[in-house]
MIVEX-623499 format. One record per residue (C-alpha): residue in three letters; x, y, z. Coordinates in nm, 4 decimals. Example, Ala and Ser with C-alpha at 12.3 -4.5 7.8 and 13.67 -1.06 7.14 Angstrom:
<r: ALA | c1: 1.2300 | c2: -0.4500 | c3: 0.7800>;
<r: SER | c1: 1.3670 | c2: -0.1060 | c3: 0.7140>;
END
This chain:
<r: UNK | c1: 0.5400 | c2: 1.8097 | c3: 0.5574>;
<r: UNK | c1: 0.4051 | c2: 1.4593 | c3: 0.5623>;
<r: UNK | c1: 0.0260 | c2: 1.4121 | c3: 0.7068>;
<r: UNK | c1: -0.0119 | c2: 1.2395 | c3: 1.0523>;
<r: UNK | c1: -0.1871 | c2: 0.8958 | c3: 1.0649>;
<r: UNK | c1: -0.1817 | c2: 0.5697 | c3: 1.2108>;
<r: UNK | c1: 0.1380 | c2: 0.3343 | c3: 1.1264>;
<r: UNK | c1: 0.0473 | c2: 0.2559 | c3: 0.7556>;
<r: UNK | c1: 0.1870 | c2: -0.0631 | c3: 0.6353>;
<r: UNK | c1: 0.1761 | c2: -0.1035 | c3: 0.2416>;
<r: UNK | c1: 0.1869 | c2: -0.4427 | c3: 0.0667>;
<r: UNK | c1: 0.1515 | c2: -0.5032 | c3: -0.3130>;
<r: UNK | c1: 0.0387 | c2: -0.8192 | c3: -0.4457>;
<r: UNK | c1: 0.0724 | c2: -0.9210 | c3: -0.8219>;
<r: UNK | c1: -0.2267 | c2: -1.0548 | c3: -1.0319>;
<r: UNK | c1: -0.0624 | c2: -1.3544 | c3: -1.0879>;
<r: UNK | c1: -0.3727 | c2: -1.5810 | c3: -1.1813>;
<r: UNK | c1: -0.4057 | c2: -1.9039 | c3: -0.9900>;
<r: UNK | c1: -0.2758 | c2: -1.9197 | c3: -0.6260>;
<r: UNK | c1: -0.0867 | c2: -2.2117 | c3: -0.4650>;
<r: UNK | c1: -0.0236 | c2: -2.3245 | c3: -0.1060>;
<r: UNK | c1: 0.3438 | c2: -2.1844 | c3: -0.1694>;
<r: UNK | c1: 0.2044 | c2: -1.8391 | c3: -0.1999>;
<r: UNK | c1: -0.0628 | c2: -1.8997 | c3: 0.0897>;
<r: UNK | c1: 0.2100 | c2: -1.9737 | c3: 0.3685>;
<r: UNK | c1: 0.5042 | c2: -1.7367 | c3: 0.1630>;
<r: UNK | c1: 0.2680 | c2: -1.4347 | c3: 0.0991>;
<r: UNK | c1: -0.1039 | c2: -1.4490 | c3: 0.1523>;
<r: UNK | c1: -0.0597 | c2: -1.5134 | c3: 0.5148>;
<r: UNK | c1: 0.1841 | c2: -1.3005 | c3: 0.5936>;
<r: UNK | c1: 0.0135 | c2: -1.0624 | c3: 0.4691>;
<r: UNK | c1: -0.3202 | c2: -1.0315 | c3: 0.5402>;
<r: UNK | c1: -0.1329 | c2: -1.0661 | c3: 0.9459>;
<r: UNK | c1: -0.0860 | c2: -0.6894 | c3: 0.8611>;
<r: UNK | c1: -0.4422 | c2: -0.5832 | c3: 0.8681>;
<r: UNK | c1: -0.3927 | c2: -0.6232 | c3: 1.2862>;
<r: UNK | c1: -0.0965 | c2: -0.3825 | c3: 1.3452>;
<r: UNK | c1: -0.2337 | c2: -0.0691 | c3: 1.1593>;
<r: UNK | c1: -0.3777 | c2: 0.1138 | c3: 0.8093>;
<r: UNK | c1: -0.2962 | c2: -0.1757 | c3: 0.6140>;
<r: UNK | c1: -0.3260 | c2: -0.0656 | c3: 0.2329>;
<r: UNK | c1: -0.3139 | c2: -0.3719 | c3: -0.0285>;
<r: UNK | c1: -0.2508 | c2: -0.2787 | c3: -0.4097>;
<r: UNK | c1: -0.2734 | c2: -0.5235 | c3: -0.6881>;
<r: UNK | c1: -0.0164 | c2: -0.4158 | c3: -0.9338>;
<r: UNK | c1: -0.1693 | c2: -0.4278 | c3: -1.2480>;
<r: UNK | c1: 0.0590 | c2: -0.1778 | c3: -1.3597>;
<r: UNK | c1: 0.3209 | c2: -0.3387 | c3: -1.2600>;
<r: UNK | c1: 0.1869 | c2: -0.6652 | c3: -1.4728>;
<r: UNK | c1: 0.2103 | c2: -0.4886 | c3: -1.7957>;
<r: UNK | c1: 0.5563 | c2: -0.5486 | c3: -1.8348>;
<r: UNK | c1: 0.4831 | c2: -0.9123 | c3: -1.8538>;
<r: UNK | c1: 0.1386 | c2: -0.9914 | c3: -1.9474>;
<r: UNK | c1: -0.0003 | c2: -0.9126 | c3: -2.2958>;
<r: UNK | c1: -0.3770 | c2: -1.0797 | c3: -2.2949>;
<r: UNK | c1: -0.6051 | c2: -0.8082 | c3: -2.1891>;
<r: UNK | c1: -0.8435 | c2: -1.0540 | c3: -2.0898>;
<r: UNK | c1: -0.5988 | c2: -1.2743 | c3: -1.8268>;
<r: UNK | c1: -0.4656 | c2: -0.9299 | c3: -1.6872>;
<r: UNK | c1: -0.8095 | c2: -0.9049 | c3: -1.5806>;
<r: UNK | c1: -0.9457 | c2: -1.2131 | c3: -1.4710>;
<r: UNK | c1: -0.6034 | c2: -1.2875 | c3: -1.2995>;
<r: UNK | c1: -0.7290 | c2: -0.9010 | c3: -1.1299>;
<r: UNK | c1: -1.0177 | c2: -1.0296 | c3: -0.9941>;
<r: UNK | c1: -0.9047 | c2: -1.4030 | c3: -0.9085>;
<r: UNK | c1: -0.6387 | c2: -1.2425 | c3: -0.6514>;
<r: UNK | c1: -0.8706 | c2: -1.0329 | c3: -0.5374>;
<r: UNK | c1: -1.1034 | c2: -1.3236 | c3: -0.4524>;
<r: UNK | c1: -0.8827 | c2: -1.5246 | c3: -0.3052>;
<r: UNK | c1: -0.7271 | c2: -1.2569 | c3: -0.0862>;
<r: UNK | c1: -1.0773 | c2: -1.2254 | c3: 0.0781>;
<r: UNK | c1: -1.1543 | c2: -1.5280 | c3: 0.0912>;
<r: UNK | c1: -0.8508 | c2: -1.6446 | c3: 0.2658>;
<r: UNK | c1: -0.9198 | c2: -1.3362 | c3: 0.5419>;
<r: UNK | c1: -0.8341 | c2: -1.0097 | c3: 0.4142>;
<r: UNK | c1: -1.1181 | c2: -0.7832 | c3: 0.6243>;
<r: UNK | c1: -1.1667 | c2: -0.4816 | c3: 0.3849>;
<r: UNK | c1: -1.2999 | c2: -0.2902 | c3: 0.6442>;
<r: UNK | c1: -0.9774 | c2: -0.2941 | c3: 0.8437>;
<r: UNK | c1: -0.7565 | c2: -0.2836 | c3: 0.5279>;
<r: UNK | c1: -0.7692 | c2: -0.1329 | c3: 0.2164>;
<r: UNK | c1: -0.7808 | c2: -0.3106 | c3: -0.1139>;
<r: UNK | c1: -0.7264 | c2: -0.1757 | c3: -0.4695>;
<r: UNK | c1: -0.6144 | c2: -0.1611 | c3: -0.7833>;
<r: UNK | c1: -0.3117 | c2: 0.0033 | c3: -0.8872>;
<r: UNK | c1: -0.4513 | c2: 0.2086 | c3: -1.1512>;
<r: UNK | c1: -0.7386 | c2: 0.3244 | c3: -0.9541>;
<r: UNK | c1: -0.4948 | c2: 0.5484 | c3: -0.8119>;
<r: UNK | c1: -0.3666 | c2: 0.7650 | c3: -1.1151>;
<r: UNK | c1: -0.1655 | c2: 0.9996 | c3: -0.9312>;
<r: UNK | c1: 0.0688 | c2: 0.6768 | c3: -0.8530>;
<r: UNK | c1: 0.1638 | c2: 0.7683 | c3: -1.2465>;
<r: UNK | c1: 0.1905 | c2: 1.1593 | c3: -1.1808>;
<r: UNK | c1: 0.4481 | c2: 1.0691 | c3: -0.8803>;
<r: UNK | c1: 0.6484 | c2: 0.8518 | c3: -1.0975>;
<r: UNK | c1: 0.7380 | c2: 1.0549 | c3: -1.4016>;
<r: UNK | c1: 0.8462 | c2: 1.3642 | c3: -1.0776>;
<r: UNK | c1: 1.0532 | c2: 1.0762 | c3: -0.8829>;
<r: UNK | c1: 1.2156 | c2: 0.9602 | c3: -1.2475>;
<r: UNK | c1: 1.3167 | c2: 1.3716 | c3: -1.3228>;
<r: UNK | c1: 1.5164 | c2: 1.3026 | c3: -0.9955>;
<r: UNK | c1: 1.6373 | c2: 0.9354 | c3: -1.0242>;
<r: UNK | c1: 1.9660 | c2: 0.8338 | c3: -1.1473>;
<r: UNK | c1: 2.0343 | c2: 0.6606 | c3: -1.4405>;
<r: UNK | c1: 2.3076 | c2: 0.4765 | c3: -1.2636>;
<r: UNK | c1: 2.0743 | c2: 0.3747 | c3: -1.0031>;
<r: UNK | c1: 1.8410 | c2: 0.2175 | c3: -1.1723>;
<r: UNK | c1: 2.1203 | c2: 0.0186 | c3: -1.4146>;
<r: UNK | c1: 2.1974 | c2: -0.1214 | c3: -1.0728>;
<r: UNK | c1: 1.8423 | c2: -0.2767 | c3: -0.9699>;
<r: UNK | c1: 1.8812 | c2: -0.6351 | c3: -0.9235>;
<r: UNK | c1: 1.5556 | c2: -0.7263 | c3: -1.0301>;
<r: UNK | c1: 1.6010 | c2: -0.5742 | c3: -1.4252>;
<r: UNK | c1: 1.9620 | c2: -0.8090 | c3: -1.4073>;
<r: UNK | c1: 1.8086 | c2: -1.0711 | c3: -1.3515>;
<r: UNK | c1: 1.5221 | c2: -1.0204 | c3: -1.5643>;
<r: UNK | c1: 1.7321 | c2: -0.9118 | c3: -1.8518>;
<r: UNK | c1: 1.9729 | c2: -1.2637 | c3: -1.7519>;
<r: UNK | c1: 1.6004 | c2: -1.4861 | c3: -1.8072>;
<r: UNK | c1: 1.5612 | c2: -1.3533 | c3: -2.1382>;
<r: UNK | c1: 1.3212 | c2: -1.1132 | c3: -2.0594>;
<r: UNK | c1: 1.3605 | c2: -0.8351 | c3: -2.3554>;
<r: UNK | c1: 1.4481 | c2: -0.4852 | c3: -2.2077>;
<r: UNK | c1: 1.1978 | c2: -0.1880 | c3: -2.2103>;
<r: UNK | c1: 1.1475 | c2: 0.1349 | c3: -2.0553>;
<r: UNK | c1: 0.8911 | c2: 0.0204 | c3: -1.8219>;
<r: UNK | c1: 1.1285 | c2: -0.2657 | c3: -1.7040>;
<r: UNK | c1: 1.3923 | c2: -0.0347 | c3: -1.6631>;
<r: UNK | c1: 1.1787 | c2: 0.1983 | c3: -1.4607>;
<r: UNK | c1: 0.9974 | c2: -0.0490 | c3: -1.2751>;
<r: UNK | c1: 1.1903 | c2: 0.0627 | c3: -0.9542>;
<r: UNK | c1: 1.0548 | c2: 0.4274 | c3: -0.9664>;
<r: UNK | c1: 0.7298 | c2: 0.3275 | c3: -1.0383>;
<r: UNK | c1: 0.6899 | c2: 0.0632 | c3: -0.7325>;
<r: UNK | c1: 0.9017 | c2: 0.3997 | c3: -0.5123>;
<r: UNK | c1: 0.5559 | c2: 0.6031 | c3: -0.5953>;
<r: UNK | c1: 0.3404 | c2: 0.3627 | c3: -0.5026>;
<r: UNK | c1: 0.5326 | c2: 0.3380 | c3: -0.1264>;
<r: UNK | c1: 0.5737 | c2: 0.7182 | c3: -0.1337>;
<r: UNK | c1: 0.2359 | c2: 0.8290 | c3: -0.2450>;
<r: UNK | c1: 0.0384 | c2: 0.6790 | c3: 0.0827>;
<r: UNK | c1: 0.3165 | c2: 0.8107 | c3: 0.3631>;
<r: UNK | c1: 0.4003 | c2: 0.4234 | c3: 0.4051>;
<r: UNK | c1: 0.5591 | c2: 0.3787 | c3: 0.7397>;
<r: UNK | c1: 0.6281 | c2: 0.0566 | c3: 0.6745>;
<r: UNK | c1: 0.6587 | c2: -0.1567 | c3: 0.3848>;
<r: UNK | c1: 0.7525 | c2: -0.5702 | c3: 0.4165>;
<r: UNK | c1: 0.9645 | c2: -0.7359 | c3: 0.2221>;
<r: UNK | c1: 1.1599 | c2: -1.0365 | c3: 0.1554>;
<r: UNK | c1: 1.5675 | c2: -1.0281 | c3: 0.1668>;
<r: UNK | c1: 1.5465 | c2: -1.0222 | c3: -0.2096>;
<r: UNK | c1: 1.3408 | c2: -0.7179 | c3: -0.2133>;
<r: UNK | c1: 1.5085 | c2: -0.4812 | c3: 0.0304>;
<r: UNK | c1: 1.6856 | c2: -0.3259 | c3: -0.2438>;
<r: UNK | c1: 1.3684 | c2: -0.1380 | c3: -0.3966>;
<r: UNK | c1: 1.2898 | c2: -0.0083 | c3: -0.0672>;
<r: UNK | c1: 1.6699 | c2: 0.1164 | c3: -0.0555>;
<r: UNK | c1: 1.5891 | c2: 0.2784 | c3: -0.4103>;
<r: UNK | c1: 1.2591 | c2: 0.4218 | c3: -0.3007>;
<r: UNK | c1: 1.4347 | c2: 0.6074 | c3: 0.0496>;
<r: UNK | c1: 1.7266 | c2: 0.6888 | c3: -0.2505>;
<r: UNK | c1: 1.4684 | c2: 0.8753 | c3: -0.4413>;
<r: UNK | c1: 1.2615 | c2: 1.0776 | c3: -0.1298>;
<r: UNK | c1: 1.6010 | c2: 1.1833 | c3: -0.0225>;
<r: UNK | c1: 1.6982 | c2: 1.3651 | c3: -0.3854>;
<r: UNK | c1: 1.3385 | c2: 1.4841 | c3: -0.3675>;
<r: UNK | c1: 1.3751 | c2: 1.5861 | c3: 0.0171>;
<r: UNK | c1: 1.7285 | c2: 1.7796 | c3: -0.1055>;
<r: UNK | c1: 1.6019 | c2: 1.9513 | c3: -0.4139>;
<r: UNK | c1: 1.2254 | c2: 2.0845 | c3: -0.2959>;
<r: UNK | c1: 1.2457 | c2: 2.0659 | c3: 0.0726>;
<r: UNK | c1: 1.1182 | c2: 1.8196 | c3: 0.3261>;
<r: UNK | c1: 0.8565 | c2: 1.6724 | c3: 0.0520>;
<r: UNK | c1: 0.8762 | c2: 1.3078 | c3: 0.1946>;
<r: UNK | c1: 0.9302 | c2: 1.0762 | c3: 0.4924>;
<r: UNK | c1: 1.1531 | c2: 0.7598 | c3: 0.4352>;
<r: UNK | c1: 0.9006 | c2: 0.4593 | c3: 0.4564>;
<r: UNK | c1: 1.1237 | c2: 0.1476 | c3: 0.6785>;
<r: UNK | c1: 1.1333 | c2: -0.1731 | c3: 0.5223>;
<r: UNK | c1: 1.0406 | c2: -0.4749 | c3: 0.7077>;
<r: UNK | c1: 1.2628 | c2: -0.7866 | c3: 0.6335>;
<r: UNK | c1: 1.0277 | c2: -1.1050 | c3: 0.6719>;
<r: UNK | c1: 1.1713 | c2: -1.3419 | c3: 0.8488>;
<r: UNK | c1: 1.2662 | c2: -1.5995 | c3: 0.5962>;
<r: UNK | c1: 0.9606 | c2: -1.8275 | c3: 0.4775>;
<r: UNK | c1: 1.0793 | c2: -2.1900 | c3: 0.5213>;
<r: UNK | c1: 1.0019 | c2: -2.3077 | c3: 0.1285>;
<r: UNK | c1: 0.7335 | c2: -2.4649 | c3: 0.0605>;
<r: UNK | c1: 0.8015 | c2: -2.7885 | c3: -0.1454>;
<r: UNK | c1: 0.6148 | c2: -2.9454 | c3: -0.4393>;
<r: UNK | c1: 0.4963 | c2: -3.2313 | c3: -0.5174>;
<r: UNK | c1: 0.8454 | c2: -3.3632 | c3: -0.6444>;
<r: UNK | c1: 1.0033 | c2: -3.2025 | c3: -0.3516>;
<r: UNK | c1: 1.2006 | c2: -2.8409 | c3: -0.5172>;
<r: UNK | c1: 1.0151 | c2: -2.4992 | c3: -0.4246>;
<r: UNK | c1: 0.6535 | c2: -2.5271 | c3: -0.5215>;
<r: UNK | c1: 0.5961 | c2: -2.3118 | c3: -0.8183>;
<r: UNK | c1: 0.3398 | c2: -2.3011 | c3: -1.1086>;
<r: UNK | c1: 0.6472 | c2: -2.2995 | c3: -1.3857>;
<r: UNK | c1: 0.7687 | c2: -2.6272 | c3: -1.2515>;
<r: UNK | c1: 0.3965 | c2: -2.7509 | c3: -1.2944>;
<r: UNK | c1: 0.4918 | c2: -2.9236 | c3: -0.9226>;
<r: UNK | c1: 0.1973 | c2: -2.6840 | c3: -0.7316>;
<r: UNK | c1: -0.1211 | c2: -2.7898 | c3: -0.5561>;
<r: UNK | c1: -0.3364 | c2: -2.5002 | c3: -0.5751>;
<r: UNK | c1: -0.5294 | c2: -2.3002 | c3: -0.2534>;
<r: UNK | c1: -0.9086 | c2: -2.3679 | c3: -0.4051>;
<r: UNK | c1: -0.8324 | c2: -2.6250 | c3: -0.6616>;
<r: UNK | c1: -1.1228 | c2: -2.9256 | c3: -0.6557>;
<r: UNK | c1: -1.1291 | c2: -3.1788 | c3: -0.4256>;
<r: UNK | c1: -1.0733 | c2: -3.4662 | c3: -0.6974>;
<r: UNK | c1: -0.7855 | c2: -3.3364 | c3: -0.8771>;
<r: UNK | c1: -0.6515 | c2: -3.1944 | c3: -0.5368>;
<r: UNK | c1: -0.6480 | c2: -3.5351 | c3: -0.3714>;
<r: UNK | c1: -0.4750 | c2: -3.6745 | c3: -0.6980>;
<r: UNK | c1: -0.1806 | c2: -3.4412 | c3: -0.6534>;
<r: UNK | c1: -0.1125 | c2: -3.5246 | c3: -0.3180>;
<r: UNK | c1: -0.1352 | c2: -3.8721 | c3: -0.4039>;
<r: UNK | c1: 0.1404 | c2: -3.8223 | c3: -0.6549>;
<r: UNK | c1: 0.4183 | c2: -3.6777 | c3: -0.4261>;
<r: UNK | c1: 0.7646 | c2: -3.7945 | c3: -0.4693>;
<r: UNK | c1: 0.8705 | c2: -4.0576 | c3: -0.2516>;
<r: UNK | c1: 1.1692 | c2: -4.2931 | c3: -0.2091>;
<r: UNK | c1: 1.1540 | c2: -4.6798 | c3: -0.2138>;
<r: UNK | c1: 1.1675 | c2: -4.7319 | c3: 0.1470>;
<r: UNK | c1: 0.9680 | c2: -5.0237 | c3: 0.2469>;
<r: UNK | c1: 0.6230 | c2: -4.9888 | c3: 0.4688>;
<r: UNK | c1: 0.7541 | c2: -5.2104 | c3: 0.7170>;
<r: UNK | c1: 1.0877 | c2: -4.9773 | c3: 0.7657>;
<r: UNK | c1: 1.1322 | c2: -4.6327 | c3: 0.9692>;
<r: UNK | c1: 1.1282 | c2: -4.3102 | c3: 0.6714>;
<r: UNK | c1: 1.3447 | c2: -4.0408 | c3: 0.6375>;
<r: UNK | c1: 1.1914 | c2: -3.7549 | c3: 0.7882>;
<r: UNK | c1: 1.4826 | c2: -3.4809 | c3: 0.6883>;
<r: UNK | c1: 1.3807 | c2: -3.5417 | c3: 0.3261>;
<r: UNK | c1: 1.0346 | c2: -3.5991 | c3: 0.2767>;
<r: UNK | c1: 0.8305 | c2: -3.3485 | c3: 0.1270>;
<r: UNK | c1: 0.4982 | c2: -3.5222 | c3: 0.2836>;
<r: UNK | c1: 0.6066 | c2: -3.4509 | c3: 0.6190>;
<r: UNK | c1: 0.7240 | c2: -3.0910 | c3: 0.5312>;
<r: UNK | c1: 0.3417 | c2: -3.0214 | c3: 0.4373>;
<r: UNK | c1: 0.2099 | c2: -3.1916 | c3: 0.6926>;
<r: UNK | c1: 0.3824 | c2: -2.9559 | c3: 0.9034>;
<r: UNK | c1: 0.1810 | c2: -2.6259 | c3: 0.7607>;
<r: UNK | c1: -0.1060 | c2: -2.8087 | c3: 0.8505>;
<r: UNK | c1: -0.0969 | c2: -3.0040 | c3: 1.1567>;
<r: UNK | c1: -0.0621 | c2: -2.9000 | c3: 1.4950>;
<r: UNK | c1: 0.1889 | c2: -2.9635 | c3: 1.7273>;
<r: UNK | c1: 0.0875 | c2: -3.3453 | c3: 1.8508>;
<r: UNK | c1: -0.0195 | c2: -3.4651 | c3: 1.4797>;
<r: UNK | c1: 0.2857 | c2: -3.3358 | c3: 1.3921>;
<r: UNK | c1: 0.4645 | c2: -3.5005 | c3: 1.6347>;
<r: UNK | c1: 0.2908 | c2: -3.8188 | c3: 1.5819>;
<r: UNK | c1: 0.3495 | c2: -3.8677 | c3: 1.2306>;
<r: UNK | c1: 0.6786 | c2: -3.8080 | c3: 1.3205>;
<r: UNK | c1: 0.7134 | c2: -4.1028 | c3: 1.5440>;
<r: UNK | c1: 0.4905 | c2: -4.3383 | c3: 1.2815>;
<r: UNK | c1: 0.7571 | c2: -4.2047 | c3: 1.0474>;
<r: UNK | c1: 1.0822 | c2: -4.3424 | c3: 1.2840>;
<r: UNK | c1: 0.8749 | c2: -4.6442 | c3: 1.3831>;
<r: UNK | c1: 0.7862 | c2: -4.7442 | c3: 1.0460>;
<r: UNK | c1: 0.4967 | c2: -4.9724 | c3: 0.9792>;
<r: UNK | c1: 0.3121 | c2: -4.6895 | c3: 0.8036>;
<r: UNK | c1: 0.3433 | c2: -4.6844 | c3: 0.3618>;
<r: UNK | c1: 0.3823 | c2: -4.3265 | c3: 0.1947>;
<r: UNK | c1: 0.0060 | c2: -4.3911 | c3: 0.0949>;
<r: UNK | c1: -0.1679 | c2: -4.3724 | c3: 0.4542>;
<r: UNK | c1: 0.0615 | c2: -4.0528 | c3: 0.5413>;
<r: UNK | c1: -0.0377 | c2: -3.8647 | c3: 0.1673>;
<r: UNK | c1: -0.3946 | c2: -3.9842 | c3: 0.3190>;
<r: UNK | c1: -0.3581 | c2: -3.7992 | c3: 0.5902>;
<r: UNK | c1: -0.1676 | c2: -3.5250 | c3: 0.4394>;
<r: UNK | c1: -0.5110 | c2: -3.4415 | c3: 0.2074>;
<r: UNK | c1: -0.7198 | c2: -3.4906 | c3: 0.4860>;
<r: UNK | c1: -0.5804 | c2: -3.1794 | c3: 0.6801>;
<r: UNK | c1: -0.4974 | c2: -3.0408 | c3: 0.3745>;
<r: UNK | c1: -0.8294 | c2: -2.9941 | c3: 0.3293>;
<r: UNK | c1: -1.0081 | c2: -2.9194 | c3: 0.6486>;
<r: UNK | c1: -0.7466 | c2: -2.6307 | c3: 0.6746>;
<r: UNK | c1: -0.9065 | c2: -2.4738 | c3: 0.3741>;
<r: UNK | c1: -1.2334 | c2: -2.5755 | c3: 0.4603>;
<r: UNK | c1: -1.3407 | c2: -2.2074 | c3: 0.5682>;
<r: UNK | c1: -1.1949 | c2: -2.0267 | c3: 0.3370>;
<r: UNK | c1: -1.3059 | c2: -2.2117 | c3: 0.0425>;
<r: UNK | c1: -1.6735 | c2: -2.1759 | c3: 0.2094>;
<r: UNK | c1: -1.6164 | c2: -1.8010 | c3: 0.2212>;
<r: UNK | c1: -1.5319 | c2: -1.8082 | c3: -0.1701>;
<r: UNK | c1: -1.8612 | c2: -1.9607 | c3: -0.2762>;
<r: UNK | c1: -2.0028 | c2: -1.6450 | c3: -0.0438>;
<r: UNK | c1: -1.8247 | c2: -1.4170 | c3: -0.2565>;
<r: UNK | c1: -1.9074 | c2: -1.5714 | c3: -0.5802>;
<r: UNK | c1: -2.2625 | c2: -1.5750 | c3: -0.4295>;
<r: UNK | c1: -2.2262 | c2: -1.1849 | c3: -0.4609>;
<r: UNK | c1: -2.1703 | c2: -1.0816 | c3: -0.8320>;
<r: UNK | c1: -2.0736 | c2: -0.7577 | c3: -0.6931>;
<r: UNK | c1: -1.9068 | c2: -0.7518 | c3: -0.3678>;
<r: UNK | c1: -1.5344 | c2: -0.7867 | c3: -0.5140>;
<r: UNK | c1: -1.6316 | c2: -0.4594 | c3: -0.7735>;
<r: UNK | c1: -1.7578 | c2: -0.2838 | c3: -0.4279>;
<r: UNK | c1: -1.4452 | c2: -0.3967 | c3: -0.2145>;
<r: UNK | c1: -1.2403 | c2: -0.2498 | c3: -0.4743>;
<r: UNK | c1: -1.4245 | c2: 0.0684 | c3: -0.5262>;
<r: UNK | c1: -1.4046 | c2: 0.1088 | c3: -0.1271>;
<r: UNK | c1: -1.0611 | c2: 0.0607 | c3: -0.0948>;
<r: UNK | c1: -0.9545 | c2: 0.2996 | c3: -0.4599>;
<r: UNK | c1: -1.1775 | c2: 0.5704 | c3: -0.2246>;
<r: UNK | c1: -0.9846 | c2: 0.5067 | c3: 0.0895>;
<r: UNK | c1: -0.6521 | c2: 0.5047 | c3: -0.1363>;
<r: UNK | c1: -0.7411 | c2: 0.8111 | c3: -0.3392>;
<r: UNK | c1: -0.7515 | c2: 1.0261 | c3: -0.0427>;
<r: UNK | c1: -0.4491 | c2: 0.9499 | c3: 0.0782>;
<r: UNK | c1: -0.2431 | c2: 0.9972 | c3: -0.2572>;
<r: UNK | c1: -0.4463 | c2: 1.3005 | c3: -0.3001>;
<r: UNK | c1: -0.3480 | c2: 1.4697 | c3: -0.0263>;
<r: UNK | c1: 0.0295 | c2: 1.3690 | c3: -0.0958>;
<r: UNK | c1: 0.0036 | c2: 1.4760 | c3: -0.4523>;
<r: UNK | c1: -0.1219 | c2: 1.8219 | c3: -0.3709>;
<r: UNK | c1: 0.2096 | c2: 1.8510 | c3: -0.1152>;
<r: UNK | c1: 0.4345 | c2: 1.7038 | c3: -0.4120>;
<r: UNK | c1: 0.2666 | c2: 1.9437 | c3: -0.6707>;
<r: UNK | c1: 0.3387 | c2: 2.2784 | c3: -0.4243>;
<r: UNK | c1: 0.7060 | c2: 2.1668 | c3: -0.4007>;
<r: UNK | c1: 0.7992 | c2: 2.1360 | c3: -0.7498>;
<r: UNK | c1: 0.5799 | c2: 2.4279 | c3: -0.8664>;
<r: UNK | c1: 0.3225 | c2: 2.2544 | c3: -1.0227>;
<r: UNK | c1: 0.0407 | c2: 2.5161 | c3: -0.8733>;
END
């Protein structure tokens, strides 16, 4: 039977190198909010990452650039755990006992291999099992509750799939962790005005320098609209970050300087930097602290694999009684 704890609430983050503001008000921020509602465990899935990234040497910077900017942006280790993924080994262990139980047909339907398979991506095992490996790192904490976006809710459908054949076939071995839909993240546009992303090279990154960080504002995509005329508020992607950042009566006001006109695209990207910037302001200060400490991220890690290890340790030794593995 499954241990008794607090709520735990389980969140995985790829080591996906440099962050942007996209994944700051789509991700970051949502999830580092979870550290206030109970055990909040944070992996970076490095595992997961092998599928895709070949260079030992970015798989492990791109490790411990998430992991700096996580803290730096307000991830308390002390009131949630952060790890790697394969400080936990037993994550492994659980996967090859969930994939003895896991359907072939199952995983053949996973949306995410599709459409990975549809980009060109060429097919391998660990693709293909990519589903049971993420279902043993939900299942080997006793995750209550795990968040995800619409797109998403499937592997949480495929992880309660696989504790249920596991439940049927050694007893009650698991509970089935709930997923929790995030609301939808309005999307964050870039500097030419589709979804901010680092492939479209349209980004403006969380801790990038102040220089070239000013220059990309300055380069957002505007119409031809005169400085004398009102703007189109419904379509400009200045406004749509200036709402991240501002609060409610700048917001408002640059709304009205937009409908009154008067005001050029160039004072409002001004502005748009300006709080741009001072929002960050902390958080970059907090980086230099970290940096300032050649081992604190090595120590946060090695705190949180502890915290982790317990956990899965405990579940493994209930897993290992079930199927006979004595």
């Amino acid at each position: 039977m499954t241990d008794k704890h607090p709520i735990r609430i389980l969140s995985g983050i790829q080591p996906s190198g440099v962050l942007h503001i996209g994944n700051y008000f789509g991700m970051m921020r949502p999830a580092i909010a979870l550290q206030s509602e109970g055990e909040a465990f944070y992996f970076i899935a490095d595992y997961h990452a092998l599928t895709s990234v070949r260079d030992p040497t970015t798989l492990c910077e791109n490790i411990h650039r998430v992991a700096l900017d996580f803290l730096a942006c307000g991830l308390d280790p002390e009131r949630g755990a952060l790890f790697r993924q394969s400080d936990v080994p037993q994550v492994t262990e659980l996967a090859w006992i969930l994939s003895t139980v896991a359907p072939m047909g199952l995983l053949e339907r996973s949306h995410s291999y599709k459409d990975k398979l549809a980009r060109g991506v060429p097919p391998s095992v660990g693709l293909f099992n990519y589903p049971v490996l993420m279902a043993a790192d939900i299942l080997i904490y006793d995750s209550d509750i795990v968040p995800v976006g619409k797109d998403q809710k499937q592997h949480i459908e495929i992880t309660r799939d696989l504790a249920v054949k596991m439940n049927e076939a050694f007893g009650q071995v698991f509970k089935l962790p709930e997923p929790r839909i995030q609301a939808a993240t309005e999307v964050v546009p870039g500097i030419d005005g589709q979804k901010m992303s680092k492939s479209y090279g349209n980004n403006i990154d969380i801790f990038g320098d102040e220089k070239e960080t000013r220059k990309r504002v300055m380069s957002i995509v505007t119409d031809s609209t005169p400085v004398e005329a009102p703007k189109d508020l419904s379509r400009s992607t200045i406004f749509q970050l200036y709402s991240l950042f501002g609060s409610n009566n700048e917001i408002v006001q640059m709304r009205e300087k937009f409908q009154e006109g008067g005001t050029g695209y160039g004072d409002f990207k001004k502005q748009l930097f300006e709080k741009l910037w001072e929002y960050f302001s902390p958080m970059r200060k907090r980086r230099e602290e970290i940096l300032a400490d050649k081992s604190y991220i090595d120590n946060v890690l090695a705190h949180g694999a502890k915290r982790a290890n317990e956990v899965a340790d405990r579940v493994m030794q209930r897993v290992r009684a079930a199927v006979g593995l004595r």
